[in-house]
C-alpha positions as CSV (number, residue, x, y, z in Angstrom):
1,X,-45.5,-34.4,-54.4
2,X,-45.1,-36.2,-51.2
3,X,-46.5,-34.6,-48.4
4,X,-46.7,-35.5,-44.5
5,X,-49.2,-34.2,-42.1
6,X,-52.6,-32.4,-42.7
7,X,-54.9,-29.6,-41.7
8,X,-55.7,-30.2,-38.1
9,X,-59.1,-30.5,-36.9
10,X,-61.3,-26.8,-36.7
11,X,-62.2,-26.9,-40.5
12,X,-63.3,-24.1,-42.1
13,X,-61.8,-22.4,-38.8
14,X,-58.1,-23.7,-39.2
15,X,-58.2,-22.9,-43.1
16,X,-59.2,-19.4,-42.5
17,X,-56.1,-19.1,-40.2
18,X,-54.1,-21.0,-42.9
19,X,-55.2,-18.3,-45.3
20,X,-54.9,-15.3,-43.4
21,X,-51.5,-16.5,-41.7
22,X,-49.7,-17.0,-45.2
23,X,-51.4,-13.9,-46.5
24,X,-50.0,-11.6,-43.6
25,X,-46.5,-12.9,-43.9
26,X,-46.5,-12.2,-47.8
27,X,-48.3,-8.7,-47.4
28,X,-45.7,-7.6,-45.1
29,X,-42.5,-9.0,-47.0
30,X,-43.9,-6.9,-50.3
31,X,-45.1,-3.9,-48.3
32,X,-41.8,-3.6,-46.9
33,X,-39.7,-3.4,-50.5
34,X,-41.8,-0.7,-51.6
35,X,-42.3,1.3,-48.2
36,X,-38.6,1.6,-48.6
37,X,-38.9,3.4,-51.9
38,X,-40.2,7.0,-50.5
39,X,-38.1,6.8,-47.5
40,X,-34.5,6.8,-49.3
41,X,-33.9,10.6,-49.8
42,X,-34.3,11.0,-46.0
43,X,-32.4,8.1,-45.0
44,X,-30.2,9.3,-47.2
45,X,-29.7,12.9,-45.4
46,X,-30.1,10.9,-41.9
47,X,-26.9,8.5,-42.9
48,X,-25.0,10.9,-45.3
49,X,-24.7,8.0,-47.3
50,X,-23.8,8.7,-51.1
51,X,-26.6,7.5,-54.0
52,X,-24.1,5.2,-54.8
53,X,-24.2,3.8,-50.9
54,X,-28.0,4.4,-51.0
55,X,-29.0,1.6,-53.6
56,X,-27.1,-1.0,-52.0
57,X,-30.0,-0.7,-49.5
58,X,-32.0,-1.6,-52.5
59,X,-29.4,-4.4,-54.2
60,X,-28.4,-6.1,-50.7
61,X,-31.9,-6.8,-50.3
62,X,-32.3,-8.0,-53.7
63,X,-29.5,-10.1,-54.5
64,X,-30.0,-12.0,-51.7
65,X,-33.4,-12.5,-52.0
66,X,-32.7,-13.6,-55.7
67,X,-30.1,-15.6,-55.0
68,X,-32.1,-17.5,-51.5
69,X,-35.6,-18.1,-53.0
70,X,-35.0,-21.5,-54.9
71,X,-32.7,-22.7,-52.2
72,X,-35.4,-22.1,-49.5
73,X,-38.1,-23.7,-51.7
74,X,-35.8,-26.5,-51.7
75,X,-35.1,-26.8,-47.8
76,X,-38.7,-26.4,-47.3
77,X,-39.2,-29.8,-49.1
78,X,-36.2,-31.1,-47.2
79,X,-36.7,-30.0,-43.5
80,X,-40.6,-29.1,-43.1
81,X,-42.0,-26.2,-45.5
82,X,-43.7,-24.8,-42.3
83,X,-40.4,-24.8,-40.2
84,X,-38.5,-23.0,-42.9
85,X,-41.4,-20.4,-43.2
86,X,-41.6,-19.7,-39.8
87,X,-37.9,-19.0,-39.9
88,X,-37.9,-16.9,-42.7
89,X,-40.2,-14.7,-40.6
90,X,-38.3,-14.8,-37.6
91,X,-35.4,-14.4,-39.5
92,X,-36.9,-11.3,-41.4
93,X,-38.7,-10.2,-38.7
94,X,-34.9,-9.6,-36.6
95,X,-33.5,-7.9,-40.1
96,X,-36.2,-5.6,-39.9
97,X,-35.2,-4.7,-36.3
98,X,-31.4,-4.7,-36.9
99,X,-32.6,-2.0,-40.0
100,X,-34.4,0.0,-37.6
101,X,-31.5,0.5,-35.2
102,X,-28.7,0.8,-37.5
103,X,-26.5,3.1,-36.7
104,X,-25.0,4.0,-40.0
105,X,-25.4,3.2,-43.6
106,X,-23.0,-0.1,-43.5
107,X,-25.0,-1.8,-40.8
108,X,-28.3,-1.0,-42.9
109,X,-27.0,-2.6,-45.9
110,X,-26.3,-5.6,-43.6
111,X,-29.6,-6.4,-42.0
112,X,-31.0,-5.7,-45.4
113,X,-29.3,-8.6,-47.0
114,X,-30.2,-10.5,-43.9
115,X,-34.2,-9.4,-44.4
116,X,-33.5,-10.6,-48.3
117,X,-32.9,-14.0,-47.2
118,X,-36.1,-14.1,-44.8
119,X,-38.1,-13.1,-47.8
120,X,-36.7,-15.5,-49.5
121,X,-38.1,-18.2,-47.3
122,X,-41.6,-16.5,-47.2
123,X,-42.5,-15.8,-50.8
124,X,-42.3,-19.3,-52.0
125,X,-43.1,-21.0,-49.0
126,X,-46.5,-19.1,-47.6
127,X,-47.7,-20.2,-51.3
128,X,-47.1,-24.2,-51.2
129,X,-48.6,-24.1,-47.6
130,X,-51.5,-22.4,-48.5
131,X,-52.1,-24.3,-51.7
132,X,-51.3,-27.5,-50.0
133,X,-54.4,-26.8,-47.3
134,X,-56.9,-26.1,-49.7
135,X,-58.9,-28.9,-52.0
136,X,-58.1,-28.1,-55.5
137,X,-61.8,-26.8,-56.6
138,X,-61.1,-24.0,-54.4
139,X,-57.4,-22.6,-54.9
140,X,-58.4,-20.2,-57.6
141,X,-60.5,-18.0,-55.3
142,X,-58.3,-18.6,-52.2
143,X,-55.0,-17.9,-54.6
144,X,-57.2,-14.6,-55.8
145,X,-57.4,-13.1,-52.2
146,X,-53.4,-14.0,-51.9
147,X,-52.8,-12.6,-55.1
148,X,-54.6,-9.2,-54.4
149,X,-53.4,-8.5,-50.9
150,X,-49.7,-8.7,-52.5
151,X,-51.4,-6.2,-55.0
152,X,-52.9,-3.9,-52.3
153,X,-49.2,-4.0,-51.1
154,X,-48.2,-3.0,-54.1
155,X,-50.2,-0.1,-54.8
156,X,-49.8,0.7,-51.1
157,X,-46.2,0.4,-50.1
158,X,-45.0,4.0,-51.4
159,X,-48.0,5.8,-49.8
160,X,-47.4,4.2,-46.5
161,X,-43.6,4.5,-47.0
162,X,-44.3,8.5,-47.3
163,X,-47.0,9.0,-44.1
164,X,-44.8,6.7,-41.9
165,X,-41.3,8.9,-43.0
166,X,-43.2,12.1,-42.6
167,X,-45.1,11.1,-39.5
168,X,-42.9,9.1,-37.7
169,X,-39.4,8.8,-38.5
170,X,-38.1,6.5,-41.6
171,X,-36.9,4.4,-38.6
172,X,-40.9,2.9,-38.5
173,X,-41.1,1.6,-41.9
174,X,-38.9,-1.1,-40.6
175,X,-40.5,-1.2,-37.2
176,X,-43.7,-1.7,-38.3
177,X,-43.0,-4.9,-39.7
178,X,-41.9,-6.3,-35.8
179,X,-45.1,-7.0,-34.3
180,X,-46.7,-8.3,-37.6
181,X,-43.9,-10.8,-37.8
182,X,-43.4,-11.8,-33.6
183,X,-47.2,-12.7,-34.3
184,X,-47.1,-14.5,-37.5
185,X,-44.0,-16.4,-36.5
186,X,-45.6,-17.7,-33.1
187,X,-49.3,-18.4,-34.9
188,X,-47.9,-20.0,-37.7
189,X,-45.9,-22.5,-35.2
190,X,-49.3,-23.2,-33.8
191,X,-51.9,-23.5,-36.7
192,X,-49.9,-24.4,-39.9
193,X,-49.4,-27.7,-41.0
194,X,-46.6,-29.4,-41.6
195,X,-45.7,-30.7,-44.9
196,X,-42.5,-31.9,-47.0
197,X,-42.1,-32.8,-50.9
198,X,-39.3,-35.0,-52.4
199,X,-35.7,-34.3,-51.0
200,X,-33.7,-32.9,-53.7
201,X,-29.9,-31.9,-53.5
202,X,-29.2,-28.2,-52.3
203,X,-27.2,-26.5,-54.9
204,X,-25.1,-24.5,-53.1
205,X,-22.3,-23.8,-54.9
206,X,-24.6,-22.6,-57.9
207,X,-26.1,-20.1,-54.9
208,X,-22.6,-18.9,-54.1
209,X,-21.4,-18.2,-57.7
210,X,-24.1,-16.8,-58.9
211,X,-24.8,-14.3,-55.6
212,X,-21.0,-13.6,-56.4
213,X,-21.4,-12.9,-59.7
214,X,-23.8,-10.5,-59.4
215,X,-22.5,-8.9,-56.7
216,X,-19.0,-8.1,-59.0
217,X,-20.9,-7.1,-62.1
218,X,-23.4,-4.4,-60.0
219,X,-20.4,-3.2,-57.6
220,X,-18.0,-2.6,-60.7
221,X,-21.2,-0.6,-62.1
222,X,-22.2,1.2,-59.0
223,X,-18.9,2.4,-58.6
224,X,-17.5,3.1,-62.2
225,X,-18.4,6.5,-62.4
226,X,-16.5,7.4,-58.9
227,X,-13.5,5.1,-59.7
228,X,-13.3,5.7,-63.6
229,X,-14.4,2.7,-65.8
230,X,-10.1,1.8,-66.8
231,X,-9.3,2.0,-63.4
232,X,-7.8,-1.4,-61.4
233,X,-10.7,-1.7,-59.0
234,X,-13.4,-1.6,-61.9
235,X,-11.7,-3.4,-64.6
236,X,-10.9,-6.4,-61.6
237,X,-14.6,-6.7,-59.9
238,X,-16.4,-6.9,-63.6
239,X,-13.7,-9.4,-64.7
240,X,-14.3,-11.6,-61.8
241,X,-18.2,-11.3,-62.1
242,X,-17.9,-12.1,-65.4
243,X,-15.8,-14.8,-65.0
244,X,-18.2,-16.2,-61.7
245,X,-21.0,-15.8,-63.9
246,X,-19.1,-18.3,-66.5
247,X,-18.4,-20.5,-63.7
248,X,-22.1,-20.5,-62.6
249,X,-23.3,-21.8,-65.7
250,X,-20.4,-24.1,-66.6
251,X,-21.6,-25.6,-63.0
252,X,-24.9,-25.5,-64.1
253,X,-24.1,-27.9,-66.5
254,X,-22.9,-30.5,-64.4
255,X,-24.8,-30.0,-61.6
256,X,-26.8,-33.3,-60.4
257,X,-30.0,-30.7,-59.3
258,X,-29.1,-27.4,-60.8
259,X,-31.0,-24.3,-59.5
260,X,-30.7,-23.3,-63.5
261,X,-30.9,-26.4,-66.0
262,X,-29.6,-25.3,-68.9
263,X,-32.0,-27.7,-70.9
264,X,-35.0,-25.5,-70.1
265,X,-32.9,-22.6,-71.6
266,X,-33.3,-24.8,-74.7
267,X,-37.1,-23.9,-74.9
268,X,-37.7,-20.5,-76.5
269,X,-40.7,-19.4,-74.5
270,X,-38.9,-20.4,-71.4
271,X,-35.9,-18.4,-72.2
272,X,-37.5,-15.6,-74.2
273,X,-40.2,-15.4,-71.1
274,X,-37.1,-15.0,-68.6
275,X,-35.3,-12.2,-70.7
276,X,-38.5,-10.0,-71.1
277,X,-38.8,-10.5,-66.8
278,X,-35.5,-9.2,-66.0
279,X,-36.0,-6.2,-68.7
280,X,-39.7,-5.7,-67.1
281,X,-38.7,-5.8,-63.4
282,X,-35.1,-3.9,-63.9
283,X,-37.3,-1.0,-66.2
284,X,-39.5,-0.8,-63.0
285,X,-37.2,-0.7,-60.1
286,X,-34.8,1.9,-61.4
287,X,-37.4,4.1,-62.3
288,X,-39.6,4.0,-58.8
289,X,-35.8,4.3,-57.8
290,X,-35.2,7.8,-59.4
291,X,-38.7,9.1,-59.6
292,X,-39.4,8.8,-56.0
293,X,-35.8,10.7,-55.0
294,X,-36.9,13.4,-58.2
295,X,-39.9,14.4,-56.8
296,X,-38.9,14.7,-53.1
297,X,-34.9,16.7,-53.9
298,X,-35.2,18.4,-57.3
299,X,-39.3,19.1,-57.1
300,X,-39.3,19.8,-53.0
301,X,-42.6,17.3,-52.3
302,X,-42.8,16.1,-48.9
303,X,-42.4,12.3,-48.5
304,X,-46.3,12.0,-48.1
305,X,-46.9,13.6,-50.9
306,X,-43.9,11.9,-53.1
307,X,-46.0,8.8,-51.8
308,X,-49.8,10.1,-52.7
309,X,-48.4,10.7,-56.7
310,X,-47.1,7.5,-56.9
311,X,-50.4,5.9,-56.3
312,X,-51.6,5.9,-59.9
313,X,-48.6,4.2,-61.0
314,X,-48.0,1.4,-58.5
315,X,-52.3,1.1,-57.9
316,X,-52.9,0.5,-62.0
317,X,-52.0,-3.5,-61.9
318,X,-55.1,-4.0,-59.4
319,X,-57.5,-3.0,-62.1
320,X,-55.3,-3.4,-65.6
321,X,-53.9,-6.6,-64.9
322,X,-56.7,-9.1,-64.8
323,X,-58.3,-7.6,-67.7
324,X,-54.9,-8.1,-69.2
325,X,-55.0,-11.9,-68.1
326,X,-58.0,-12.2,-70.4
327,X,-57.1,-10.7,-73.0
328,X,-54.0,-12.6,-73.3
329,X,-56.1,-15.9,-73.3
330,X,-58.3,-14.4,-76.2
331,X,-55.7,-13.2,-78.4
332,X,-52.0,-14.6,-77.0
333,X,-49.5,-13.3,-74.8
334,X,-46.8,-12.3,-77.0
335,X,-48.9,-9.1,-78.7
336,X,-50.3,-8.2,-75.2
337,X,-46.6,-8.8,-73.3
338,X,-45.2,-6.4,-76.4
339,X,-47.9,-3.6,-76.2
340,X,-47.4,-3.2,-72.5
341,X,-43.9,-2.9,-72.5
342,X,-43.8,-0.3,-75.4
343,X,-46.5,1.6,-73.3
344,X,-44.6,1.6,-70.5
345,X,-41.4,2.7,-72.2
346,X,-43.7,5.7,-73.6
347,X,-44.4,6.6,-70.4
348,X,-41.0,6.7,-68.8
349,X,-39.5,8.4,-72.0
350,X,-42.2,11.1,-71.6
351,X,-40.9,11.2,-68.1
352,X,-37.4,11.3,-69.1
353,X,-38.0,14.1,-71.9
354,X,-40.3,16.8,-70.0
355,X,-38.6,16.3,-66.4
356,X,-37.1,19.8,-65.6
357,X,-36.9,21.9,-61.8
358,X,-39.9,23.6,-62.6
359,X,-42.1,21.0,-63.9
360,X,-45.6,20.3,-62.2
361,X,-46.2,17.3,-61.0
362,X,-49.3,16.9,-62.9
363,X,-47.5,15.9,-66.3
364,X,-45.1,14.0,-64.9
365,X,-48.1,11.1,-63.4
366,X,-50.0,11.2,-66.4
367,X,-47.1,9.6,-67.8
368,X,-46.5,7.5,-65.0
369,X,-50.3,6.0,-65.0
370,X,-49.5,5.3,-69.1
371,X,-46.0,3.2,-67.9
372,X,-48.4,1.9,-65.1
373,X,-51.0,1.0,-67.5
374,X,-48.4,-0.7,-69.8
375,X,-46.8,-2.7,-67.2
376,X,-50.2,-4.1,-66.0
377,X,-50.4,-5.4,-68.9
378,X,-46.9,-7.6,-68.6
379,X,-47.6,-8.7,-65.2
380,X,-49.7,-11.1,-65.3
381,X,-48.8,-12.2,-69.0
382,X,-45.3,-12.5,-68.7
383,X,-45.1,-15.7,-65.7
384,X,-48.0,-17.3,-67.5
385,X,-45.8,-17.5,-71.0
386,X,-43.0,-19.1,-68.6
387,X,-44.8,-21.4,-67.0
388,X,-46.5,-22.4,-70.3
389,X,-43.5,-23.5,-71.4
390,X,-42.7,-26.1,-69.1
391,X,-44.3,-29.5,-68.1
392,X,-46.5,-29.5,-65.0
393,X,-43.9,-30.8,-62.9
394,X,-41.3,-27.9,-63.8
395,X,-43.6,-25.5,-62.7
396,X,-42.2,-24.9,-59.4
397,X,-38.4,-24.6,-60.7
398,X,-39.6,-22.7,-63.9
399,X,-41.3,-20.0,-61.0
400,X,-38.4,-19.8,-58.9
401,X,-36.5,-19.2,-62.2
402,X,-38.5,-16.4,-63.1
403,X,-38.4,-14.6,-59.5
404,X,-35.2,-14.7,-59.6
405,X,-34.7,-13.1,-63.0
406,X,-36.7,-10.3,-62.4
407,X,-34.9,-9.6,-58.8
408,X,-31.8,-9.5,-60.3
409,X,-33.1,-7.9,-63.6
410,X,-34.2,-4.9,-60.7
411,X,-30.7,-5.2,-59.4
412,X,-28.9,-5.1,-62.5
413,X,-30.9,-1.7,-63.6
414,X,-30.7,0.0,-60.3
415,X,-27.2,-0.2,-61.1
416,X,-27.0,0.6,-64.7
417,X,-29.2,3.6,-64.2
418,X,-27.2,4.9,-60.9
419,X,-23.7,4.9,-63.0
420,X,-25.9,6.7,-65.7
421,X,-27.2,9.5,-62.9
422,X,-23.6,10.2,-61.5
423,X,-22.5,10.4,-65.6
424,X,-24.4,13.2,-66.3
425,X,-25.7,15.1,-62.6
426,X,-25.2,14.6,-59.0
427,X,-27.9,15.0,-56.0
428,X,-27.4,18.4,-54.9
429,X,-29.1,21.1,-56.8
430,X,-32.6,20.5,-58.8
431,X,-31.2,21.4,-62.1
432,X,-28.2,18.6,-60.9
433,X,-30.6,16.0,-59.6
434,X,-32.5,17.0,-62.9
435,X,-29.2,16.3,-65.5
436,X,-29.0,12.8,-64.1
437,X,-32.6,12.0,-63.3
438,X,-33.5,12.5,-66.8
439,X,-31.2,9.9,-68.8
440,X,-31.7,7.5,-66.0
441,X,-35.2,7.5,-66.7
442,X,-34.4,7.1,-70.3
443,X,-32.7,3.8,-69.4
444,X,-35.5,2.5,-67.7
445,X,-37.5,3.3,-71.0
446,X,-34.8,1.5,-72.8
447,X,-35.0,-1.4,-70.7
448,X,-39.2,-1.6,-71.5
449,X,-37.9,-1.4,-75.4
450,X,-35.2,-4.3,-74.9
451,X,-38.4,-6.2,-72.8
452,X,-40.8,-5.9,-75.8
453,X,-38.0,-7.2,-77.8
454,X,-37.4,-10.4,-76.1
455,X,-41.4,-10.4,-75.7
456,X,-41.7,-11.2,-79.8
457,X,-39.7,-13.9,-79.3
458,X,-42.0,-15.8,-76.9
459,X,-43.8,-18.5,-79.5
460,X,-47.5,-17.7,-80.7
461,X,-48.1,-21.1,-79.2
462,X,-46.4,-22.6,-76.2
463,X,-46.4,-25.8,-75.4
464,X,-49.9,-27.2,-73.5
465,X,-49.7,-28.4,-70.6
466,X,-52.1,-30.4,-68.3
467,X,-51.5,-30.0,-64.4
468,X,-52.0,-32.7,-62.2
469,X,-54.9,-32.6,-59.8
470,X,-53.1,-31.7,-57.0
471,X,-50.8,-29.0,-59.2
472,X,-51.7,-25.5,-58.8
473,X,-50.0,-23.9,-62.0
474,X,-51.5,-20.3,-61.4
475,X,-50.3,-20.3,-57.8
476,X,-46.6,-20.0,-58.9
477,X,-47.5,-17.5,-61.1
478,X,-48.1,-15.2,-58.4
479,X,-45.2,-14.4,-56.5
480,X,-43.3,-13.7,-59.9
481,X,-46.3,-11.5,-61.2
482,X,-46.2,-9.6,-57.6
483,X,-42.5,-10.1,-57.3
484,X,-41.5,-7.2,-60.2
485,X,-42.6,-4.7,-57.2
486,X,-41.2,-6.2,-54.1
C-alpha cells in the first residue's frame, strides 16, 4: 500500500491523539444509529409521521451508508484518507444538526441520508488511519480498544437514546453528536496524518444502480400494504429495482474496478459468508426496530425504561463475542456461526410467540439475552469466515463488501417486517400494535433461520491466508462485526 506522510513528531503523545481521535469519531457514528432506536415512537407522535414514514429514518440512513462506504474508502486512497475523514465528520456532524432542527418528517429523512454518507467516510476511514500510525506488533491491542468502544456503543446507544428522549427532548440525541464532531473535525485536521494508497477508479455508476436498486425494491415493500401489492405504483417501483439491480451486476461484470467483482462471488465462503451477514444484520435491525416501539406503545414503558431492558440484549456481544472468537478458532466457524443464529431465532420466536398487551417485561428479555447470546456468537465469526476467504490484498474490498451487505441486509428486513406489521395490526391500540408486532418478530426469527442456513454453507476449511507485514487482516474485521448494530 503506498502511503505518503507520517506520524509527526510527539510520539507516544501524537499516537495517543491518533488513537483517541479515530476512536471518538467511530463511537459517535455507531452511538448515533442506535440512540435512534428508543427515540422513534416519540418522534413519531412529535412528526405524525406514519410507521411506514418512520423507517425511512432508519433506511435513508442505511442505504446511503451502504451504498457510500466503499466509494469513500476509495477517495480516501485517491484524495488523502485524513481529508476525506475529516469531511465525513463535518459532513455528519451538519446532518446531525439539520436532524435536530427538522421541521417535519421529510426534512428528517433528508439529513438522515446526508449523516449516512458521513458515516460512510468515517467507518472505513478512522480504521486505515489508525492502523496506518501504529507498528504492526501493536495493532492488536490498539485495534482491541477501537473494537470495544464501538461495542460500548453498542450496548449503550438504546439506554442513552431512552434518558436523552425522556430527559431532554428526542431533538438531543442528534444534538449531542455536534460538539463531539466540531472537535474531532478541527483536532483531526491538526494531529492526523496524512496518508494515500494506490488510486483506483471510482465506480460510480455501480454506486448509483445499486443505491437505486435498493431504494425501488424497499419503497415498493414499505408501501405495499397501503397501495395494494397489484396496484401500478407497486408493481412499477419493484420492477425497476429489480431490473436496477440486474443492471448493477451486469455492470459489475464489465466494470474496470468494480465495487462487487463478481469473481469473488465465485468463492463459496466469500459468498456464503456475505448471505449469512445480510440474514444476521437484517434479523437484528427489524427486531430492535419493533421491540423498542412494542415496549414503549403496546406495554406503556417510558423511553428510559424501553432503553434500560434493552441492555441485556445489545450489552451481550461485549462478553459473548470474544469467547466466541475462540471458540471458532478451536473448532471452526461454520458450527459456531450456525449455533448462534438458531439461538438467536429461538429467542426472537419466543418473543414473537408469548408477546401479548399484558405480558411482563420480564419474559420478554430473557428471550432477548438468548437472541443476544446467539448473535454474539455470529459477530465476530461471521467477518472472519469472509475475510478468510480472500487473499491478503482483497481484504479491504472483501470488508467493504461485507458492511455493505449487512446494511442493506438491515434495510431490506426493516422493510420486509414493516409490510408484515401493517398486514396483520396497525400502531394504535396494544392488542393492534400487538397483531403486527408479533409476526414481524417472527420474520426476524426467520431471517436468523435463513442466516444459519447460508452459515452451513461456509467451507469447514477456508482458504489460508498470510497477511503482509504491514496488513492488518483483523482490523477490517471490525467495522463489519460492529457494523450489524450501527
Amino acid at each position: 500500500m503506498a502511503t505518503t506522510g507520517s506520524v509527526p513528531a510527539g510520539g507516544r503523545s501524537r499516537l495517543s491523539w491518533i488513537l483517541g481521535l479515530t476512536s471518538a469519531a467511530y463511537f459517535m457514528v455507531v452511538l448515533d444509529a442506535l440512540v435512534v432506536i428508543t427515540a422513534l415512537p416519540r418522534m413519531q407522535r412529535d412528526l405524525h409521521a406514519s410507521l411506514a414514514t418512520l423507517q425511512w429514518t432508519v433506511n435513508a440512513y442505511g442505504i446511503a451508508f451502504a451504498a457510500g462506504i466503499i466509494t469513500a474508502a476509495a477517495l480516501g486512497d485517491r484524495l488523502g484518507r485524513r481529508r476525506v475523514f475529516v469531511a465525513g465528520v463535518a459532513l455528519f456532524t451538519l446532518a446531525s444538526a439539520a436532524c435536530a432542527l427538522a421541521p417535519g418528517a421529510t426534512v428528517l429523512i433528508a439529513a438522515r441520508a446526508v449523516q449516512g454518507l458521513g458515516g460512510a467516510a468515517v467507518l472505513p476511514l478512522s480504521l486505515t488511519i489508525l492502523t496506518g500510525a501504529f507498528p504492526a506488533e501493536r495493532r492488536g491491542a490498539i485495534i482491541g480498544i477501537y473494537g470495544g468502544l464501538a461495542g460500548l456503543a453498542v450496548a449503550i446507544g438504546p439506554l442513552v437514546g431512552g434518558a436523552v428522549t425522556e430527559g431532554l427532548d428526542w431533538h438531543w440525541i442528534f444534538w449531542i453528536n455536534v460538539p463531539i464532531g466540531v472537535a474531532a473535525g478541527l483536532l483531526s485536521l491538526r494531529l492526523l496524518p496524512e496518508t494515500y494508497g494506490p488510486p483506483a477508479r471510482l465506480d460510480l455508476p455501480g454506486v448509483a444502480l445499486i443505491s437505486a436498486g435498493v431504494t425501488g425494491l424497499v419503497w415498493g415493500l414499505t408501501r405495499a400494504s397501503q397501495a395494494g401489492w397489484g396496484s401500478a405504483e407497486i408493481v412499477t417501483t419493484l420492477a425497476l429495482g429489480a431490473a436496477l439491480l440486474g443492471t448493477f451486476l451486469a455492470w459489475e461484470a464489465r466494470a474496470p474496478e468494480p465495487m462487487l467483482p463478481l469473481r469473488m462471488l465465485r468463492i463459496r465462503a466469500f459468498a456464503a459468508g456475505n448471505a449469512t451477514a445480510f440474514f444476521m444484520s437484517g434479523a437484528v435491525f427489524a427486531a430492535a426496530f419493533f421491540v423498542a416501539e412494542y415496549f414503549q406503545l403496546a406495554l406503556g414503558y417510558s423511553p428510559l425504561a424501553t432503553g434500560v431492558r434493552l441492555l441485556p440484549w445489545f450489552a451481550t456481544p461485549m462478553f459473548v463475542a470474544p469467547a466466541a472468537g475462540l471458540l471458532s478458532d478451536r473448532i471452526g466457524r461454520r458450527p459456531v456461526i450456525a449455533t448462534g443464529l438458531v439461538l438467536q431465532a429461538a429467542g426472537l420466536g419466543w418473543v414473537a410467540l408469548k408477546a401479548s398487551p399484558g405480558t411482563g417485561s420480564l419474559q420478554l428479555v430473557l428471550a432477548l439475552a438468548v437472541a443476544g447470546v446467539g448473535i454474539s456468537m455470529a459477530l465476530p465469526t461471521v467477518p472472519a469466515a469472509v475475510l478468510s476467504a480472500v487473499a491478503p490484498a482483497e481484504m479491504g474490498k472483501a470488508s467493504g463488501i461485507s458492511n455493505m451487505m449487512q446494511r442493506f441486509g438491515a434495510v431490506f428486513a426493516v422493510a420486509v417486517a414493516s409490510s408484515v406489521f401493517t398486514a396483520y395490526g396497525h400502531i394504535g391500540s396494544p392488542a393492534s400494535i400487538t397483531s403486527g408486532f408479533r409476526p414481524a418478530v417472527a420474520v426476524s426469527a426467520a431471517l436468523s433461520l435463513l442466516g444459519a442456513a447460508t452459515a452451513l454453507a461456509i467451507t469447514a476449511r477456508a482458504r489460508k491466508t498470510a497477511a503482509a507485514p504491514d496488513e492488518t487482516p483483523a482490523s477490517a474485521a471490525i467495522p463489519a462485526r460492529t457494523g450489524t448494530a450501527g
